[in-house]
OpenMM code with the backbone's topology and positions (N, CA, C; nanometers):
from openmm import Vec3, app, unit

residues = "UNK UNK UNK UNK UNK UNK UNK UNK UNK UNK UNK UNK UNK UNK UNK UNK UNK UNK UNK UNK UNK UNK UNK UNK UNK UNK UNK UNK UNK UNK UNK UNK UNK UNK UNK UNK UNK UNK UNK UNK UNK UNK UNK UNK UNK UNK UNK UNK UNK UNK UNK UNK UNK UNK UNK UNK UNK UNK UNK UNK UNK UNK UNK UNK UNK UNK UNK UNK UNK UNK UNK UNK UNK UNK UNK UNK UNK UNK UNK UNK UNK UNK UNK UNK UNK UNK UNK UNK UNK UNK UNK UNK UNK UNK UNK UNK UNK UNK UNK UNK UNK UNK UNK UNK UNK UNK UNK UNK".split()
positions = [
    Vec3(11.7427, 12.1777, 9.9917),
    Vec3(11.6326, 12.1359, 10.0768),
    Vec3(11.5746, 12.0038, 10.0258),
    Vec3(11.5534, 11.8922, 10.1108),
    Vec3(11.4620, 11.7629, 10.0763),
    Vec3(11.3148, 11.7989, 10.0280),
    Vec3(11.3325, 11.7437, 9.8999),
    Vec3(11.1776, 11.7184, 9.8431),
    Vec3(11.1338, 11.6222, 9.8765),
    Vec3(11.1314, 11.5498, 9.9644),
    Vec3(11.0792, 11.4217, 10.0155),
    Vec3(11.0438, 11.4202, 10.2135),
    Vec3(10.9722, 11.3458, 10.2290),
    Vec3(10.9329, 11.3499, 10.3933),
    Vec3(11.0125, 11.2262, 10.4579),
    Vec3(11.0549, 11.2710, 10.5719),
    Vec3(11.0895, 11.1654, 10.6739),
    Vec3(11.0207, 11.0946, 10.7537),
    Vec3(10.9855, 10.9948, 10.7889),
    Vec3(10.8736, 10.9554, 10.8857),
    Vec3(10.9199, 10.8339, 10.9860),
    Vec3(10.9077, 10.8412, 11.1096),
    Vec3(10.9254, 10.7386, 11.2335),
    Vec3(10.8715, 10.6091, 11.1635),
    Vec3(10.9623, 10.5240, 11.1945),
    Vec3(10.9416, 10.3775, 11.1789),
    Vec3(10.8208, 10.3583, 11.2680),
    Vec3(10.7678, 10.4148, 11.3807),
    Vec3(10.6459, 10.3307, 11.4567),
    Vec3(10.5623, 10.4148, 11.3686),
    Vec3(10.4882, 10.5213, 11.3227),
    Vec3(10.4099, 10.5966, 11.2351),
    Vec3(10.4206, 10.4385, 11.0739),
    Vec3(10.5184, 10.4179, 11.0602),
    Vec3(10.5418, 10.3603, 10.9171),
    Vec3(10.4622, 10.2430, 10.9340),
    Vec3(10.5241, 10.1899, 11.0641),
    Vec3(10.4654, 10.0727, 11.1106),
    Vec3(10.3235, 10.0449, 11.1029),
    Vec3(10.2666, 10.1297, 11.1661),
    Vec3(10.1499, 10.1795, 11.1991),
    Vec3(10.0209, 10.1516, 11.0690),
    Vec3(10.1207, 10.2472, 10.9506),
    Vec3(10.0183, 10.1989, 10.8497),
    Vec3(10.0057, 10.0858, 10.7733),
    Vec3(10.1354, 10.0249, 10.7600),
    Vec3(10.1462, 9.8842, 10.7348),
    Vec3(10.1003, 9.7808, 10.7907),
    Vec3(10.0953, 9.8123, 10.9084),
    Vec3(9.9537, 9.6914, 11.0078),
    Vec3(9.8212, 9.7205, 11.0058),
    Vec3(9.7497, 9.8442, 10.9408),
    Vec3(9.6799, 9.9028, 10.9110),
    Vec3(9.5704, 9.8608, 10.7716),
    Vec3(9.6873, 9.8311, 10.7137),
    Vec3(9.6967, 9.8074, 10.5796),
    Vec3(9.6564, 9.9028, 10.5115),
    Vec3(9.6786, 10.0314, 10.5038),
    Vec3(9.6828, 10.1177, 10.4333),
    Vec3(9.7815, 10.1635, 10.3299),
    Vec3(9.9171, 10.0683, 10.3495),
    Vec3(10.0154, 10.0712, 10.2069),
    Vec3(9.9730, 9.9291, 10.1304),
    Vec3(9.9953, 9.9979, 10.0240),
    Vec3(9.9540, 9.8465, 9.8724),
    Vec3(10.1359, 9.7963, 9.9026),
    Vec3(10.1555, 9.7106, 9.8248),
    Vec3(10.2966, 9.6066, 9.8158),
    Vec3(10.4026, 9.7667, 9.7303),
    Vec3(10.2798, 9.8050, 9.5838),
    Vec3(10.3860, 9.8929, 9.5019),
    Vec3(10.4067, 10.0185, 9.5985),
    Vec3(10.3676, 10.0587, 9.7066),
    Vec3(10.4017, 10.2011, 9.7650),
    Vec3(10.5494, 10.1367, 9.8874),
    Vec3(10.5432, 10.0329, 9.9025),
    Vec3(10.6491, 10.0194, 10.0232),
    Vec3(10.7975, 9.9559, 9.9109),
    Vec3(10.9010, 10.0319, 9.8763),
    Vec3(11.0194, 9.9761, 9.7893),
    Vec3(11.1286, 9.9803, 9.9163),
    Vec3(11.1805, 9.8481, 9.9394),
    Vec3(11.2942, 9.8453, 10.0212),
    Vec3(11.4271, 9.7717, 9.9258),
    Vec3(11.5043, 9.9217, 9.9346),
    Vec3(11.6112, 9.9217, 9.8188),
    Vec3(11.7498, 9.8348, 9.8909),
    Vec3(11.7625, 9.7669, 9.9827),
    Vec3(11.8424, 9.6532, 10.0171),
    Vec3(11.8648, 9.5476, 9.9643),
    Vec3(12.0060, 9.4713, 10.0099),
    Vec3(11.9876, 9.3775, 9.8869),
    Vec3(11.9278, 9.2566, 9.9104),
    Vec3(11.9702, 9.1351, 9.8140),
    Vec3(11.8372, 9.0122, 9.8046),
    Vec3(11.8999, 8.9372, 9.9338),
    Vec3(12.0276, 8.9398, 10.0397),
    Vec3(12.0540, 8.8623, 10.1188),
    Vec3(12.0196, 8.9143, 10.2672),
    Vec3(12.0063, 9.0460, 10.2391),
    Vec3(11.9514, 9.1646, 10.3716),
    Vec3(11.8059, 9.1104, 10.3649),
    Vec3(11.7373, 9.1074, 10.2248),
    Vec3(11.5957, 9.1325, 10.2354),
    Vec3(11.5586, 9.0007, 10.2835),
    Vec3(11.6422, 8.8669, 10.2767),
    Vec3(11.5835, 8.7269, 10.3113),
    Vec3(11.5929, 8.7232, 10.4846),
    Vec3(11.7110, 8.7780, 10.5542),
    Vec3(11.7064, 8.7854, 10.6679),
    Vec3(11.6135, 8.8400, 10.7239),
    Vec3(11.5361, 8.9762, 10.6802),
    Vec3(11.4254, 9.0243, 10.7286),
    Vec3(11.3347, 9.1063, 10.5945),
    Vec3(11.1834, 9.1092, 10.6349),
    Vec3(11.1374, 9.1779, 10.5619),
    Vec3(11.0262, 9.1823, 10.5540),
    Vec3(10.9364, 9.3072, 10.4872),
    Vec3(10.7761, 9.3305, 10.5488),
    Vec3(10.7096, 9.2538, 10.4119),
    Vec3(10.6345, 9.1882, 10.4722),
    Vec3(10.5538, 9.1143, 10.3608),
    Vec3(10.5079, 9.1999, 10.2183),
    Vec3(10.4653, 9.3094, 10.2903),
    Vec3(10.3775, 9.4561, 10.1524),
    Vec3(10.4837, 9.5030, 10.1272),
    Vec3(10.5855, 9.4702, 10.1067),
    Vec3(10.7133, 9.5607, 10.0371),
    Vec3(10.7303, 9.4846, 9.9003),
    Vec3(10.8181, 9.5676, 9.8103),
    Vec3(10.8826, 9.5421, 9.7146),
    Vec3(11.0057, 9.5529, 9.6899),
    Vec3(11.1160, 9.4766, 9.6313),
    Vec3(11.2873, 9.4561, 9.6764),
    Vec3(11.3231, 9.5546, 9.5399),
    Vec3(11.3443, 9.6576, 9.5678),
    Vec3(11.4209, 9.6900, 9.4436),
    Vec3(11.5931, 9.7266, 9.4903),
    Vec3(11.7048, 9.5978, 9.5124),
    Vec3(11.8131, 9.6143, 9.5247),
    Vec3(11.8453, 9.7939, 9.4910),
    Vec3(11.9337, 9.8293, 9.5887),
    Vec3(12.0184, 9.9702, 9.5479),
    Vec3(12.1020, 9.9423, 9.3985),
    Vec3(12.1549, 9.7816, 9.3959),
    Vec3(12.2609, 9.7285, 9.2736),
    Vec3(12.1934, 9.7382, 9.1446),
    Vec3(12.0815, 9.7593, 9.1849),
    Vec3(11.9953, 9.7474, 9.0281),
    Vec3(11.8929, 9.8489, 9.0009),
    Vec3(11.8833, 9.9269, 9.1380),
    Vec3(11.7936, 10.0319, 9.0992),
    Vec3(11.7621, 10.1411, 9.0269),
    Vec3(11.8491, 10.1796, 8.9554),
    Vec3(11.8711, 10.2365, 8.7656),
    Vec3(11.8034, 10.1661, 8.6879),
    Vec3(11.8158, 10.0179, 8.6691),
    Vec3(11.7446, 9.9793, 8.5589),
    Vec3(11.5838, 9.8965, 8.6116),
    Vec3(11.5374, 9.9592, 8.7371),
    Vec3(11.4178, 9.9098, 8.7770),
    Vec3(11.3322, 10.0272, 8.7636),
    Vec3(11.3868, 10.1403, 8.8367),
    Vec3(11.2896, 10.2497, 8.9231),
    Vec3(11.1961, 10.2806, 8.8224),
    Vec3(11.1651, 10.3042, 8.6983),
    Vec3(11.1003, 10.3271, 8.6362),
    Vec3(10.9660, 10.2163, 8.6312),
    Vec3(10.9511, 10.1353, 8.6974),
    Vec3(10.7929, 10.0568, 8.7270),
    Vec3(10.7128, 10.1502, 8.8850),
    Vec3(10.8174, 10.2154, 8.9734),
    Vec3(10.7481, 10.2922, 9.0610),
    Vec3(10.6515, 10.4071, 9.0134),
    Vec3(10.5121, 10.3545, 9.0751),
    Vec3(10.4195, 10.4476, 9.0079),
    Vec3(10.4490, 10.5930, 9.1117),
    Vec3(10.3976, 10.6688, 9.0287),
    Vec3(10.4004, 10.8154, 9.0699),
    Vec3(10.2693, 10.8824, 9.1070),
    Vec3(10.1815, 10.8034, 9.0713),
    Vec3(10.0470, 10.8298, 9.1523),
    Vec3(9.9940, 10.8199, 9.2758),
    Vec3(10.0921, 10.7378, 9.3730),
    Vec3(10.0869, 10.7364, 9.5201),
    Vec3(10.1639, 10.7388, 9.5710),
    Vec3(10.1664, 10.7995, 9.7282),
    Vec3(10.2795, 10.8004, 9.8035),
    Vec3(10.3910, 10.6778, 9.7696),
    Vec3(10.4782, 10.6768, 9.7935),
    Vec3(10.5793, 10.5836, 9.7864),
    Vec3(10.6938, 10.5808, 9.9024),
    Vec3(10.6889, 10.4878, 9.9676),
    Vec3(10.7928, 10.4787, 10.1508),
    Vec3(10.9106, 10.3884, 10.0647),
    Vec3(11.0129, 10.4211, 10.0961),
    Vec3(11.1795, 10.4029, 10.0653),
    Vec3(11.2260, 10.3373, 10.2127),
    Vec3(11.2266, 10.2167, 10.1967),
    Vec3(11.3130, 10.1520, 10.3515),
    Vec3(11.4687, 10.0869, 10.2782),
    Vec3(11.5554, 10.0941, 10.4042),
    Vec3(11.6375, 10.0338, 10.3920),
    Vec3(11.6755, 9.9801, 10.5180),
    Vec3(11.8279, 9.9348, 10.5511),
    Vec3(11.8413, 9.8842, 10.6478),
    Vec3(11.8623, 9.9776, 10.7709),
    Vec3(11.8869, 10.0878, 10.7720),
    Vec3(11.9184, 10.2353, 10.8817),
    Vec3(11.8513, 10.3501, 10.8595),
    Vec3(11.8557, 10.4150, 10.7072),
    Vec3(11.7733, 10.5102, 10.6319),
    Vec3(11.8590, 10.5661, 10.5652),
    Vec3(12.0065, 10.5384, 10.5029),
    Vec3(12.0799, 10.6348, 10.4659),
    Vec3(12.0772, 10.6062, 10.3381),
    Vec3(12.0819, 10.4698, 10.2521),
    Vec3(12.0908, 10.4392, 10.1461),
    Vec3(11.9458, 10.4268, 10.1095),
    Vec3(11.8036, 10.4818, 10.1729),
    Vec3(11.6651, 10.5060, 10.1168),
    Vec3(11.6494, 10.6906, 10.1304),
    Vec3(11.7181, 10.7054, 10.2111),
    Vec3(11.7304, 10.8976, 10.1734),
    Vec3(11.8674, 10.9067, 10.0176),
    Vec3(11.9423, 10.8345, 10.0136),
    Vec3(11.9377, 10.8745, 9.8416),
    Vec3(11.8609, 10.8510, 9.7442),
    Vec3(11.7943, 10.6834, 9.7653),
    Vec3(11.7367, 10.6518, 9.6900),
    Vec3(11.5747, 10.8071, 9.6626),
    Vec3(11.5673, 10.8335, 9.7957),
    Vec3(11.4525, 10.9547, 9.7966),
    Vec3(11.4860, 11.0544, 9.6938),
    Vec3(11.6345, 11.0849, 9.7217),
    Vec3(11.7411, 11.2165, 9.6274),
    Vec3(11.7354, 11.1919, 9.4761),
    Vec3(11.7440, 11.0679, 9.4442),
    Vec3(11.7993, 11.0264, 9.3318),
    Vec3(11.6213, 11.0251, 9.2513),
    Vec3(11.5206, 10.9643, 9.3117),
    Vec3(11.3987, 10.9910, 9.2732),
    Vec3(11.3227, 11.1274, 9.2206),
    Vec3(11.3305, 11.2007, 9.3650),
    Vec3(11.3488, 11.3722, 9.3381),
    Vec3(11.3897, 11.4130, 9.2113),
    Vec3(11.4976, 11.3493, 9.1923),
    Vec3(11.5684, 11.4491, 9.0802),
    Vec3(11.5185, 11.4187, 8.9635),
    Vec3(11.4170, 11.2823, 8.9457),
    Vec3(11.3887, 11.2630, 8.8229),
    Vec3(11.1947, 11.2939, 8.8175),
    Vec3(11.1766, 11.3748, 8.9091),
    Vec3(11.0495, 11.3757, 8.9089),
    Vec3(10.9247, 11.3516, 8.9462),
    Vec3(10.9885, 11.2156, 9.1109),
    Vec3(10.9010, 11.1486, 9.1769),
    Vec3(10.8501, 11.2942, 9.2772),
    Vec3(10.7515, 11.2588, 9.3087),
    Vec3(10.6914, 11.3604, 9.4424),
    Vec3(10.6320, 11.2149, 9.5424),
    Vec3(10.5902, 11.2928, 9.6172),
    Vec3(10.5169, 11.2270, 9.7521),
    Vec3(10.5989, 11.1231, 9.8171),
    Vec3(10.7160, 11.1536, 9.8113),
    Vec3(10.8188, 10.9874, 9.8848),
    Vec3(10.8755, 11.0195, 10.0208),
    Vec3(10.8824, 10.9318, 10.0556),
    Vec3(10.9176, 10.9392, 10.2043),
    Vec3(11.0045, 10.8014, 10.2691),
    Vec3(11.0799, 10.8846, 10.3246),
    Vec3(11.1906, 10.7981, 10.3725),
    Vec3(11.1324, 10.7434, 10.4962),
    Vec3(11.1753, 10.6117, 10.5516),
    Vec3(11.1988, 10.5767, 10.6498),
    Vec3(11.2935, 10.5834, 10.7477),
    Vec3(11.3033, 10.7086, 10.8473),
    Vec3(11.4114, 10.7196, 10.9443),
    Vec3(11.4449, 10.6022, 11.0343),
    Vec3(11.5775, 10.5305, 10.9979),
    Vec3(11.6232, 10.4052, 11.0551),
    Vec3(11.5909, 10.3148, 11.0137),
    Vec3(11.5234, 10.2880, 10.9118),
    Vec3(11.5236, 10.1801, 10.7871),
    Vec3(11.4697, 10.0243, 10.9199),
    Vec3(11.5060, 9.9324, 10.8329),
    Vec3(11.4390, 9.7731, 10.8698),
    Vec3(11.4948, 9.8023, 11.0052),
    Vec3(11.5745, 9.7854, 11.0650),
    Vec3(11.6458, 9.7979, 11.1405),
    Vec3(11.5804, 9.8411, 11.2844),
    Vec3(11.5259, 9.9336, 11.2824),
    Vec3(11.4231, 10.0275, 11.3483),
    Vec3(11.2852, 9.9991, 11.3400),
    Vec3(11.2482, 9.9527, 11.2578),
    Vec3(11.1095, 9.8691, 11.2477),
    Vec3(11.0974, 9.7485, 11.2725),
    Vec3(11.2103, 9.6574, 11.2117),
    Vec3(11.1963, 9.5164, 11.3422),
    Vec3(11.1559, 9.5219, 11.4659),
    Vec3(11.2910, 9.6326, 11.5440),
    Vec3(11.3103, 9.6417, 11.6686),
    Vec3(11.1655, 9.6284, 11.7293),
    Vec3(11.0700, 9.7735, 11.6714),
    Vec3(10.9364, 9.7656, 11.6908),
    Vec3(10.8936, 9.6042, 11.7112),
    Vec3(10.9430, 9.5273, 11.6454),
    Vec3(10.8390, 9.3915, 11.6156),
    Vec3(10.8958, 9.2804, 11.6975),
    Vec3(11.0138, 9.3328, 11.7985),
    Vec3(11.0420, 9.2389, 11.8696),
    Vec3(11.1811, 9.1262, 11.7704),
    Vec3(11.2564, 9.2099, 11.6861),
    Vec3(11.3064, 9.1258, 11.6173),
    Vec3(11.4435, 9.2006, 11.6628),
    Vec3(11.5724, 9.1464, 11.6415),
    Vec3(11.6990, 9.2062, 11.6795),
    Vec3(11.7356, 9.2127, 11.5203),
    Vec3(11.7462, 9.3216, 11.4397),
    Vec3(11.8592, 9.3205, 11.2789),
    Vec3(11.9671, 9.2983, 11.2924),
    Vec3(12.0387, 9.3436, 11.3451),
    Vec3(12.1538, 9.3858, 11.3553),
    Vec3(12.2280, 9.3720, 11.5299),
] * unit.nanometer
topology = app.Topology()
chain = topology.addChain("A")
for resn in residues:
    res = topology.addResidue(resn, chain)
    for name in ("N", "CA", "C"):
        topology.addAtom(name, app.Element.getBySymbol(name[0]), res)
């Protein structure tokens, strides 16, 4: 069973125009040539290529949203967190991809 929540890109959206996520709660684990083509200002890049020797600056005191470019490689990154102890994380179902769209942008 997922220890972590799924949540709609327009809900995600939502709080990010809101401004209710800080920069450290939004980690979009894509890489540095995905993240230049698109990307939410309050995020933070922690490449999937390097995310072993980063994840350990993600605080564990607040929610934490996992984007990627679809949601498949931020639902491991969710798995791989889980297993070491993170709580409160939540994936983004359909990653950048799905949240552009929202913004009038084509990703892909």
């Amino acid at each position: 069973m997922e220890q972590w929540n799924n949540m709609r890109p327009e809900t995600f959206l939502q709080l990010v125009k809101t401004g209710e996520l800080s920069v450290d709660q939004i980690i979009d684990v894509r890489e540095q040539e995905e993240w230049n083509y698109y990307h939410l200002d309050r995020s933070t890049l922690m490449p999937l290529s390097s995310f072993e020797e980063s994840f350990e600056s993600i605080t564990k005191e607040k929610p934490v949203y996992i984007v990627c470019a679809h949601g498949v490689r931020s639902a491991a990154v969710c798995r791989y967190l889980s297993e070491r102890g993170y709580g409160n994380l939540t994936n983004v179902v359909g990653g950048m991809a799905a949240v552009s769209s929202l913004e009038g942008f084509q990703y892909d």
